[in-house]
C-alpha positions as CSV (number, residue, x, y, z in Angstrom):
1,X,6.6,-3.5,1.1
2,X,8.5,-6.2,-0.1
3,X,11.7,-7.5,1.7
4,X,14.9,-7.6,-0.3
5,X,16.5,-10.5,0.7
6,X,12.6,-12.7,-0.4
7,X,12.9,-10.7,-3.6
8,X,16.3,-11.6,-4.5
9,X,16.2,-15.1,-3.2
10,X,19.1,-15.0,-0.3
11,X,19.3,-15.2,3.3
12,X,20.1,-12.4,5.5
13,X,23.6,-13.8,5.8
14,X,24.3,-13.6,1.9
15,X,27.8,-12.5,1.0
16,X,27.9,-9.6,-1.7
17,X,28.9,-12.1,-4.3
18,X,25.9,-14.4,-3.6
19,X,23.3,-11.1,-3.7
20,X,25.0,-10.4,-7.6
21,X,24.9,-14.1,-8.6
22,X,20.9,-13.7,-7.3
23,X,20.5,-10.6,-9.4
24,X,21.9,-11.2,-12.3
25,X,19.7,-14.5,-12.7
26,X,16.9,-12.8,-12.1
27,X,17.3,-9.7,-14.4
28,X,18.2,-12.5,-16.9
29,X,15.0,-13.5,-16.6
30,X,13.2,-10.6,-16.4
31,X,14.7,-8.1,-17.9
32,X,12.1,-6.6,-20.1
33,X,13.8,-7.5,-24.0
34,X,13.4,-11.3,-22.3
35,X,10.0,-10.6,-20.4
36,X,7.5,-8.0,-21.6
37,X,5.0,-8.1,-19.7
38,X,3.5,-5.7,-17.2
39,X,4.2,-8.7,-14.1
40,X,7.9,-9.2,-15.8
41,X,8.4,-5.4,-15.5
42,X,7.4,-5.0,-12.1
43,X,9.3,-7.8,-10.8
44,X,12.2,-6.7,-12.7
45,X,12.2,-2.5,-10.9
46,X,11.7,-4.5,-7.4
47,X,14.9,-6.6,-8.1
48,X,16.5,-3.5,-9.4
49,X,15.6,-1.9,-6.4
50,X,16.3,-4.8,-3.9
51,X,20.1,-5.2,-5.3
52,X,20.8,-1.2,-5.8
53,X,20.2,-1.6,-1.7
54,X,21.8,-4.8,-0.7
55,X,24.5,-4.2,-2.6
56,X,25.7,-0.8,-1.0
57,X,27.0,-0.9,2.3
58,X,25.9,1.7,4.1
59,X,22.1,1.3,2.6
60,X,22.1,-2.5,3.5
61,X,23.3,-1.7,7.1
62,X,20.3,0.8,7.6
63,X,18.0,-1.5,5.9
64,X,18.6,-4.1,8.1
65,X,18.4,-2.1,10.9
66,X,14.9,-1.2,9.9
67,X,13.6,-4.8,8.6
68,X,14.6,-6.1,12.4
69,X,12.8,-3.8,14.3
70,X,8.9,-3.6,14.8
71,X,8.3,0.5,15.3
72,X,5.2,2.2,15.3
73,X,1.5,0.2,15.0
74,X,3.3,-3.2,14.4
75,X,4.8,-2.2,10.7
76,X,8.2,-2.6,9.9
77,X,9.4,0.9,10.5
78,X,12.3,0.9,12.3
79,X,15.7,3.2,13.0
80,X,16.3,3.1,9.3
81,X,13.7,4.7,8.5
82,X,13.9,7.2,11.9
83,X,16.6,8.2,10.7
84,X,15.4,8.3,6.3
85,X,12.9,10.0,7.5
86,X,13.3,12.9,9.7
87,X,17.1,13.6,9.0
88,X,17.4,12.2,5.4
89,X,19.9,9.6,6.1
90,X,20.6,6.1,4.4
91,X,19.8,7.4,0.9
92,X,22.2,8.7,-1.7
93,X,23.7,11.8,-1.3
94,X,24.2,13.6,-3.9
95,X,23.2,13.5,-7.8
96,X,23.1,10.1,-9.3
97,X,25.2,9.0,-12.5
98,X,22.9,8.5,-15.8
99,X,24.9,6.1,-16.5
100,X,24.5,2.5,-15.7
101,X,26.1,-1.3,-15.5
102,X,24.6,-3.0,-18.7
103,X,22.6,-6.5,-18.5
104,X,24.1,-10.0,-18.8
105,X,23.7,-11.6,-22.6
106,X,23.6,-15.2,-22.8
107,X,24.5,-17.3,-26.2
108,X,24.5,-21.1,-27.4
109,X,26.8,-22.6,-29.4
110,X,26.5,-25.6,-30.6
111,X,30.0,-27.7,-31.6
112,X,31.0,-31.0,-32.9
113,X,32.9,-33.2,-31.5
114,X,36.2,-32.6,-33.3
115,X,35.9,-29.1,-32.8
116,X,35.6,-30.1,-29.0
117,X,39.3,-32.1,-29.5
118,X,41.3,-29.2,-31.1
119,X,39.5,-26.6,-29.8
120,X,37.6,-24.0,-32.5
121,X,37.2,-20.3,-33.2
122,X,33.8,-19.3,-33.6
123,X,32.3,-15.8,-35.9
124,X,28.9,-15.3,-34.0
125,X,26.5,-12.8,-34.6
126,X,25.3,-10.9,-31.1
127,X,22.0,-9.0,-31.2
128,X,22.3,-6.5,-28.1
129,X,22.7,-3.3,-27.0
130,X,25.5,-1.2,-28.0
131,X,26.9,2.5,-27.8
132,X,24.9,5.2,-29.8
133,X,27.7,6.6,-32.2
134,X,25.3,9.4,-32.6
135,X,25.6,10.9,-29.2
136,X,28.4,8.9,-27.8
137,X,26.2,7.9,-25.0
138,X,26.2,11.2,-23.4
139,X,22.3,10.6,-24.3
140,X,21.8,14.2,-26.0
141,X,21.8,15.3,-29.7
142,X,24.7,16.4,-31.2
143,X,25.6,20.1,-30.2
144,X,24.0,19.9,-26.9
145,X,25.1,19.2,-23.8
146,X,22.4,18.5,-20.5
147,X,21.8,21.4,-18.3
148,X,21.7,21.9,-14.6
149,X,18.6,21.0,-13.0
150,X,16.8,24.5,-12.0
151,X,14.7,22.5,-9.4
152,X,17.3,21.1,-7.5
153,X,20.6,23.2,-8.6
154,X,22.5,20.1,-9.5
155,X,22.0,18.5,-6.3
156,X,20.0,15.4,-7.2
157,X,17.6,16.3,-4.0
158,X,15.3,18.4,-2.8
159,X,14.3,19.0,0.4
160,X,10.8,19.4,2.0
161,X,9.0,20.1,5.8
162,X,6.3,18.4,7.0
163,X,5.1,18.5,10.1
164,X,5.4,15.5,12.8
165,X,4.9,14.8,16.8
166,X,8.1,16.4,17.0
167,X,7.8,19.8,15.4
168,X,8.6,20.4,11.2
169,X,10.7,18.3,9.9
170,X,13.2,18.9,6.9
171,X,13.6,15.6,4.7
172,X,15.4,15.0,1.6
173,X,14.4,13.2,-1.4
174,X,15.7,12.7,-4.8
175,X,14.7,15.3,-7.3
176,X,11.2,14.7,-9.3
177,X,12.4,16.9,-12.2
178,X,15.5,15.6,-13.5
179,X,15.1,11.3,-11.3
180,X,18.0,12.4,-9.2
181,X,20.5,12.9,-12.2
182,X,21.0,16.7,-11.2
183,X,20.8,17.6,-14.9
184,X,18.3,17.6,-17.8
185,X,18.8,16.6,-21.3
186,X,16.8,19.6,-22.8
187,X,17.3,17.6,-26.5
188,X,17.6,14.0,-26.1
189,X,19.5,12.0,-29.2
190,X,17.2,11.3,-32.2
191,X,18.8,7.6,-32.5
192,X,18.7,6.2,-29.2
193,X,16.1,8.1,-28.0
194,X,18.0,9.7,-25.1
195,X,19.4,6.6,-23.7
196,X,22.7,6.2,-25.1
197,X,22.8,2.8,-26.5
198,X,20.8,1.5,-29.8
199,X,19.8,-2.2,-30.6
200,X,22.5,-3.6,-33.1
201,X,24.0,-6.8,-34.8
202,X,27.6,-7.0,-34.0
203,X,30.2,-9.6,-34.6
204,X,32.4,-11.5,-31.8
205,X,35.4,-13.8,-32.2
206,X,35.2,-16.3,-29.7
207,X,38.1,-18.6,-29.4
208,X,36.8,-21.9,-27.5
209,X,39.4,-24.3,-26.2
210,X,39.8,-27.8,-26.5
211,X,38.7,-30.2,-24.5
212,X,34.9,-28.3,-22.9
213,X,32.3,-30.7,-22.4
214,X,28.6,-30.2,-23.2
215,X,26.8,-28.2,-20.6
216,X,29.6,-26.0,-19.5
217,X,29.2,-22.3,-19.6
218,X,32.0,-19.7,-20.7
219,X,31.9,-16.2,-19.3
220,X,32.9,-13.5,-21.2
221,X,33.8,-9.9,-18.7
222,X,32.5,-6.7,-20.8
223,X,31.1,-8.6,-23.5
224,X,27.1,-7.9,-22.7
225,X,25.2,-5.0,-23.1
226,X,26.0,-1.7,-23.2
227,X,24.4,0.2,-20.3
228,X,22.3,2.9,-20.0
229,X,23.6,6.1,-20.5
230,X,27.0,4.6,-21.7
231,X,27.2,2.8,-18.6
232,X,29.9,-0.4,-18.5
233,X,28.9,-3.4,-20.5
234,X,27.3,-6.3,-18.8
235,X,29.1,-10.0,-19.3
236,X,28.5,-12.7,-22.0
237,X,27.6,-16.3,-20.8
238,X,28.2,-18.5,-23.6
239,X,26.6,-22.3,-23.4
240,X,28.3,-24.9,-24.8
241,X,26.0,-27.8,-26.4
242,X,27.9,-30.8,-28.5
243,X,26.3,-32.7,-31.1
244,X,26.7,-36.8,-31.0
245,X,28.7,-37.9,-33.6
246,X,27.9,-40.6,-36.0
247,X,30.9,-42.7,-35.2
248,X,32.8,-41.4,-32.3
249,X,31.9,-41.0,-28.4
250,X,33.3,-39.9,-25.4
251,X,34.6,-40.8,-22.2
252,X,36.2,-38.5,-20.3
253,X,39.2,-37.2,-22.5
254,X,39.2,-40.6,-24.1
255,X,37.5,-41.0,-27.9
256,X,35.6,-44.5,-28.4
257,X,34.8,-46.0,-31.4
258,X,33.3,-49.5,-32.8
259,X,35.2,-51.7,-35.5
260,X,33.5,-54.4,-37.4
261,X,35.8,-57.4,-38.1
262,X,34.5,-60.4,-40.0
263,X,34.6,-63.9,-38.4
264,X,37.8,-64.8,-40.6
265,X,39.8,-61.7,-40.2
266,X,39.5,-62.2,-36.5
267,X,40.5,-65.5,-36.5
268,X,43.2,-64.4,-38.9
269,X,44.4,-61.0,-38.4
270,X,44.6,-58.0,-40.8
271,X,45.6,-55.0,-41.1
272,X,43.1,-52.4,-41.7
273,X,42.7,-48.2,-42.2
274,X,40.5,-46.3,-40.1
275,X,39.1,-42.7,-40.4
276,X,39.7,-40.7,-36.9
277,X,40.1,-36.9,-36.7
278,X,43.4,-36.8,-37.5
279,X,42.9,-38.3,-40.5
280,X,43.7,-41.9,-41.7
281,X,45.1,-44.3,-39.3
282,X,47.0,-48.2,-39.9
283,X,45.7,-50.6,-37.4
284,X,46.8,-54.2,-36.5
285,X,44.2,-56.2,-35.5
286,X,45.7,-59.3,-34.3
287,X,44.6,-63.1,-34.9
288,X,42.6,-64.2,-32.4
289,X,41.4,-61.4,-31.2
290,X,37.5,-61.4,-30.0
291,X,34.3,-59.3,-29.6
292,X,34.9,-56.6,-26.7
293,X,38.6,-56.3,-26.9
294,X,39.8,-52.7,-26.6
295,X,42.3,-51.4,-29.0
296,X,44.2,-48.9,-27.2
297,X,45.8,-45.7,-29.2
298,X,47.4,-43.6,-27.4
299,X,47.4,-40.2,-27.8
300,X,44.7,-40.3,-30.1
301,X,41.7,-38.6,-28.0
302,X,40.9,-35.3,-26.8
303,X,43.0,-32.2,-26.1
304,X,43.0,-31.5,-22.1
305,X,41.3,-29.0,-21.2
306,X,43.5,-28.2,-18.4
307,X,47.6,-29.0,-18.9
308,X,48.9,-30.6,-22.0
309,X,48.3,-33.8,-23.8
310,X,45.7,-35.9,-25.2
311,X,43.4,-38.4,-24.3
312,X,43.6,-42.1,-26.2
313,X,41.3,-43.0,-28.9
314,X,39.9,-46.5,-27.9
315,X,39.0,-48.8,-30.3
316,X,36.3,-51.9,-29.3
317,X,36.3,-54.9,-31.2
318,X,32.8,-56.0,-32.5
319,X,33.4,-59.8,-34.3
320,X,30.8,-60.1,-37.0
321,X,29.0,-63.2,-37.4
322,X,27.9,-64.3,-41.2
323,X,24.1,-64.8,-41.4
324,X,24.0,-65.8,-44.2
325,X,25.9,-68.5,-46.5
326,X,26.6,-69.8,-49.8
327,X,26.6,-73.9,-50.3
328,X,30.6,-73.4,-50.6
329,X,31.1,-71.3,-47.8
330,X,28.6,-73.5,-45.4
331,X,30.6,-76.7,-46.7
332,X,34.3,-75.0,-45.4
333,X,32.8,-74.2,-42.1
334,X,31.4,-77.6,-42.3
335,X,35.1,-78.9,-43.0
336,X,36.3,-76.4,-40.5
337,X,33.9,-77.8,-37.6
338,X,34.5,-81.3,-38.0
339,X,38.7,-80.1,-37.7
340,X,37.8,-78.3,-34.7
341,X,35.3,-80.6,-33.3
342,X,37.4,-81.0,-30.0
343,X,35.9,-77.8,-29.0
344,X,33.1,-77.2,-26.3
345,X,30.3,-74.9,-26.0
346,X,29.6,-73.7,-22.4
347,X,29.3,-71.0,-20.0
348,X,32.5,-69.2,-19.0
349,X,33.4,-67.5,-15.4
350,X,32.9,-63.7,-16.2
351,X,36.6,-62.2,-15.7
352,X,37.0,-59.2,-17.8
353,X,36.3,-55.6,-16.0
354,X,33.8,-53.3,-16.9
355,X,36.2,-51.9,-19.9
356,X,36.8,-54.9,-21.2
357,X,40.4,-56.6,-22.4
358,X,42.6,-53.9,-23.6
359,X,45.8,-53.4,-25.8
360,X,47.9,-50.7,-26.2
361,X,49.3,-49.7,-29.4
């Protein structure tokens, strides 16, 4: 038999939250709406099984007693299963609830990037599992109700003898005719079938803040499937992917952006309107100024995340050389080279940081 702890990917020392992280990854994976096949199935009841143990106390303490003992013939059949076995003990006790915790859902959404700086509130259409209206998730038609099991009287067990080296034996196992539930639905719900949940579209308002970054992952408590039998939704992971934009990047908090200046505005100075995303924006760009000179507005970027404020929108100065000229425009730069003809071409000590010169607005 499988061990648990290879199933679920953990070490014998995993904490209770690590053994759910490992098994809700998995039945992500597996679960058989994701993974139909007969392998996917399989895998998914022995994870199902590994984490309905390792997550209980008391049946993780017996297991482990049992996995770390060698009993009879060299298998792994230790006081765990001394003890399952000729007294009953480490399983449930009791009948078992129909109902159960649904699965995990996972979304992506895809933003811009000026729905990253204010923030955005998406409509989006979930296909999952939600509650049967029909039967209210009790699972049975309308005007039933589910009976006590006549095999086990409600118990969920039943017990049996069988003979061992020491005497007959009276074990308890969970009851074949109603799975341990204790009751029978004598007429399951037309709609879902008897499981209390049906497959449905269904609309969510999701509210994303300003300031996420590609990659990041939202989680959403209660906002997954509805579980069998009525059981407690699951979560909702929602993925956050952001389109490049044509004209703006990021850095950090910080908005970037590229403006083209011709040769005599730079040499000149202008003042110029630019598009950002709070609209149109007045910008001085001073004589002088030269090819990687930063721009700096503040105030301009994107919305924190965490605390208040913006990020600056930084604004990189690209000088644009003509390639082309006209016999008038070649003779003034003739003109103009013969004024300036004082000044030298030559290699220059590199100074500037990795950012560039930068001026704050």
């Amino acid at each position: 038999m499988a061990d648990h702890y290879e199933v679920l990917g953990v070490s014998r020392q995993a904490t209770t939250d690590e053994i759910k992280k490992a098994y809700r990854k998995l039945a992500r994976e597996l679960h058989p709406d994701v993974n139909p096949s007969d392998e996917g199935q399989e895998r998914f009841k022995l994870v199902t099984h590994a984490y309905e143990v390792l997550s209980d106390e008391n049946q993780r303490r017996n297991y482990d007693m049992g996995g770390q003992n060698q009993g009879f013939g060299g298998s792994n059949f230790g006081f765990g299963d001394i003890f399952d076995t000729f007294f009953g003990g480490g399983g449930q006790r009791g009948p078992r609830s129909r109902a159960e915790h649904g699965q995990d859902a996972l979304l992506k959404v895809e933003l811009t990037l000026q729905e990253v700086t204010f923030g955005v509130a998406k409509s989006l259409e979930i296909d999952t599992a939600v509650l049967c209206t029909t039967c209210n998730g009790t699972t049975c038609r309308p005007g039933t109700s589910p009976k006590t099991c006549d095999i086990c009287r409600g118990s969920g067990q039943v017990q049996r003898e069988v003979r061992s080296l020491l005497g007959n034996i009276v074990t308890s196992q969970p009851c074949n005719a109603c799975k341990g539930y204790g009751q029978v639905i004598p007429e399951p719900c037309l709609d879902c079938r008897g499981q209390g949940r049906v497959r449905a579209r269904r609309n969510l308002d999701l509210n994303i803040p300003a300031g996420v970054e590609d990659g990041l992952r939202l989680q959403l408590a209660g906002q997954g499937e509805v579980g069998f039998g009525g059981g407690p939704n699951g979560d909702l992971y929602v993925d956050i992917l952001v389109k490049n934009d044509e004209v703006f990047g990021r850095r950090s908090d910080d908005l970037t952006c590229t403006l083209e200046v011709p040769l005599h505005d730079a040499a000149l100075g202008r003042h110029t309107t630019i598009e950002t995303f709070d609209g149109p924006l007045e910008l001085a760009v001073e004589a002088g100024v030269q090819t990687g000179d930063v721009i700096t507005i503040k105030g301009k970027g994107i919305t924190h995340l965490r605390g208040s404020g913006r990020g600056d929108l930084l604004v990189t100065i690209q000088v644009l050389t003509p390639s082309k000229l006209d016999s008038k425009e070649r003779e003034l730069f003739r003109q103009l080279a013969d004024l300036r003809k004082n000044d030298k071409i030559g290699l220059k000590r590199h100074t500037t940081g990795f950012f560039g010169k930068s001026k704050k607005r």
